[in-house]
C-alpha positions as a Markdown table, in Angstrom:
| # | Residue | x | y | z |
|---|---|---|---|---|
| 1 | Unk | 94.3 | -16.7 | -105.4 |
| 2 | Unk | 91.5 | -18.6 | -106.5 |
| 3 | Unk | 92.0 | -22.5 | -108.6 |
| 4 | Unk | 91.1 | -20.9 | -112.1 |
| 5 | Unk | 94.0 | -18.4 | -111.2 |
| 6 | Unk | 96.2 | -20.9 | -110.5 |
| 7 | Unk | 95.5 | -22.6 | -113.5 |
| 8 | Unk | 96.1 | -19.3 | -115.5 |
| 9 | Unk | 99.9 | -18.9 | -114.2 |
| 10 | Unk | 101.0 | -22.7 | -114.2 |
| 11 | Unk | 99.7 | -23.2 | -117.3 |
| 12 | Unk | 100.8 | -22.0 | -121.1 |
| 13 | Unk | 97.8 | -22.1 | -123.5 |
| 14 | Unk | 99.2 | -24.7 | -125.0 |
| 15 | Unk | 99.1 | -27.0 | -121.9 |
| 16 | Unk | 95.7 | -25.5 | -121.0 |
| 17 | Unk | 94.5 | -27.3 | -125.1 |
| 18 | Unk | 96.8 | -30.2 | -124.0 |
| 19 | Unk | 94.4 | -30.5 | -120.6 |
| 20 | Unk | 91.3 | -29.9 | -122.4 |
| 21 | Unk | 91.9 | -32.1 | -125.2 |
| 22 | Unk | 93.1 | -34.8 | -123.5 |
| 23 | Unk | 92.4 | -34.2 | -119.8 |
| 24 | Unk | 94.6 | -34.6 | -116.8 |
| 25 | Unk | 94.7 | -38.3 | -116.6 |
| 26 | Unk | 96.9 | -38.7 | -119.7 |
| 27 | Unk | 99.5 | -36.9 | -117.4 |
| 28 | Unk | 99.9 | -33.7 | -119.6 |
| 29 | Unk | 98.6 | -31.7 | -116.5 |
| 30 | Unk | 102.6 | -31.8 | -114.8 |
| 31 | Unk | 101.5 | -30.5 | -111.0 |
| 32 | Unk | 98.6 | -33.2 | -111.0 |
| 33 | Unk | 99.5 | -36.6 | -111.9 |
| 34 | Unk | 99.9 | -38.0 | -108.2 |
| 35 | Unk | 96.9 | -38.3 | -105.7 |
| 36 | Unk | 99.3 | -35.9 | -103.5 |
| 37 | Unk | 99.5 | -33.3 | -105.5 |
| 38 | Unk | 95.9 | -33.3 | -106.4 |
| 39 | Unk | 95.0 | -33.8 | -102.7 |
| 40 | Unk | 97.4 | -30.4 | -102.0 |
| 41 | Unk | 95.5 | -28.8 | -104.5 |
| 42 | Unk | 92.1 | -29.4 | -103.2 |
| 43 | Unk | 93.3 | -28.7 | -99.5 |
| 44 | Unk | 94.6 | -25.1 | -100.6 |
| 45 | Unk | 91.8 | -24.5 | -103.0 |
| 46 | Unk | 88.5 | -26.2 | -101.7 |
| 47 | Unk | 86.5 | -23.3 | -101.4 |
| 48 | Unk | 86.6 | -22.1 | -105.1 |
| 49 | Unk | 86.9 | -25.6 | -106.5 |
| 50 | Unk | 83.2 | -26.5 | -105.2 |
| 51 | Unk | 82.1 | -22.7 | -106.0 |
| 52 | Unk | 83.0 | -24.4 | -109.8 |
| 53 | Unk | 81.3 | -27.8 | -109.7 |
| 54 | Unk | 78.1 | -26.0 | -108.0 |
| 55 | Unk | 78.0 | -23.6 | -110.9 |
| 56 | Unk | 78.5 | -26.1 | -113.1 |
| 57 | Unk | 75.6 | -28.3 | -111.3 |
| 58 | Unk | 73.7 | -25.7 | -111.5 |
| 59 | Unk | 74.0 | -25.2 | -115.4 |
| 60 | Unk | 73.5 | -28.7 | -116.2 |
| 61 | Unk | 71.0 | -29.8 | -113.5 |
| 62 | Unk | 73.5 | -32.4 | -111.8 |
| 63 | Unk | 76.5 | -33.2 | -110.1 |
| 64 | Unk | 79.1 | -34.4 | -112.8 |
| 65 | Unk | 78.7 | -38.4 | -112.5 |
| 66 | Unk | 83.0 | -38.7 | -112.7 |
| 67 | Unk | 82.9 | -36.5 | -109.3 |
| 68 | Unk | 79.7 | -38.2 | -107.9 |
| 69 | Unk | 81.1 | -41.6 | -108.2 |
| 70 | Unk | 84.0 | -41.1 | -106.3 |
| 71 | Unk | 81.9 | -39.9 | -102.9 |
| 72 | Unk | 83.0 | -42.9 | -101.2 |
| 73 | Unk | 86.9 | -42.3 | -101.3 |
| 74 | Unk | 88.5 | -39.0 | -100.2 |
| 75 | Unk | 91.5 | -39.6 | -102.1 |
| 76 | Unk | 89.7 | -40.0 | -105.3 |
| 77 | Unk | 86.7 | -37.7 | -104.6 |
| 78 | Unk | 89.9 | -34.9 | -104.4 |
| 79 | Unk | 91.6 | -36.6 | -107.3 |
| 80 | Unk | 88.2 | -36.1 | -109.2 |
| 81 | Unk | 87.3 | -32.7 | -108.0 |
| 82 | Unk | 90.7 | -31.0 | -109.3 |
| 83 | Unk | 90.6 | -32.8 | -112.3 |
| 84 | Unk | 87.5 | -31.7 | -113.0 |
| 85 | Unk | 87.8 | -28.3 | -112.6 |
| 86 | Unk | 90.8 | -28.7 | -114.2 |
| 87 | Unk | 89.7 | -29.6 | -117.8 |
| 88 | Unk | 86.6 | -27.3 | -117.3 |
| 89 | Unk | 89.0 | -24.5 | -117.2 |
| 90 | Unk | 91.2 | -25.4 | -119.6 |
| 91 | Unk | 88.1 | -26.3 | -121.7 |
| 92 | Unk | 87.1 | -22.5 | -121.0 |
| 93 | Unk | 90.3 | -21.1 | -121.3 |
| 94 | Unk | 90.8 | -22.0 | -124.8 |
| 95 | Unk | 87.2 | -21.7 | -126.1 |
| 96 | Unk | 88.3 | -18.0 | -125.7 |
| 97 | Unk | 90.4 | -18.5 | -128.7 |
| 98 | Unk | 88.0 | -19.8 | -131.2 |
């Protein structure tokens, strides 16, 4: 299973617009709220959660500057990295829908 699958089967669509509209620091993203859980995530799904910030680089012609300023900190680099991706997909997710 890949992240975006993941997010798929945790989350309803209304969570997914919850996510997306207010992203995962208000809390509304349940499994990610603590630096564990985030840093769980990004152990078990590394791999496709850089395949989605390169893509995403590569669309936009940079690194996203909320991931890129947390280089110095594993904890929060992970923190940012899932979160990321997280909204992104959610973002996507629902876009389907409009």
């Amino acid at each position: 299973m890949n992240f975006k699958t993941y997010m798929q089967e945790v989350y309803s669509i209304e969570e997914l617009n919850d996510i997306s509209n207010h992203g995962c620091a208000s809390g509304c993203a349940s499994t990610m709220i603590y630096y564990s859980d985030t840093s769980a995530l990004y152990d078990e799904y590394q791999n496709s959660l850089h395949e989605i910030i390169n893509e995403h680089a590569e669309c936009v012609g940079e690194f996203p500057k909320y991931i890129t300023d947390n280089f110095g900190d594993t904890i929060q680099f992970r923190n940012a990295v899932v979160w990321f991706c997280a909204e992104l997909i959610a973002y996507d997710e629902i876009s389907q829908f409009s």
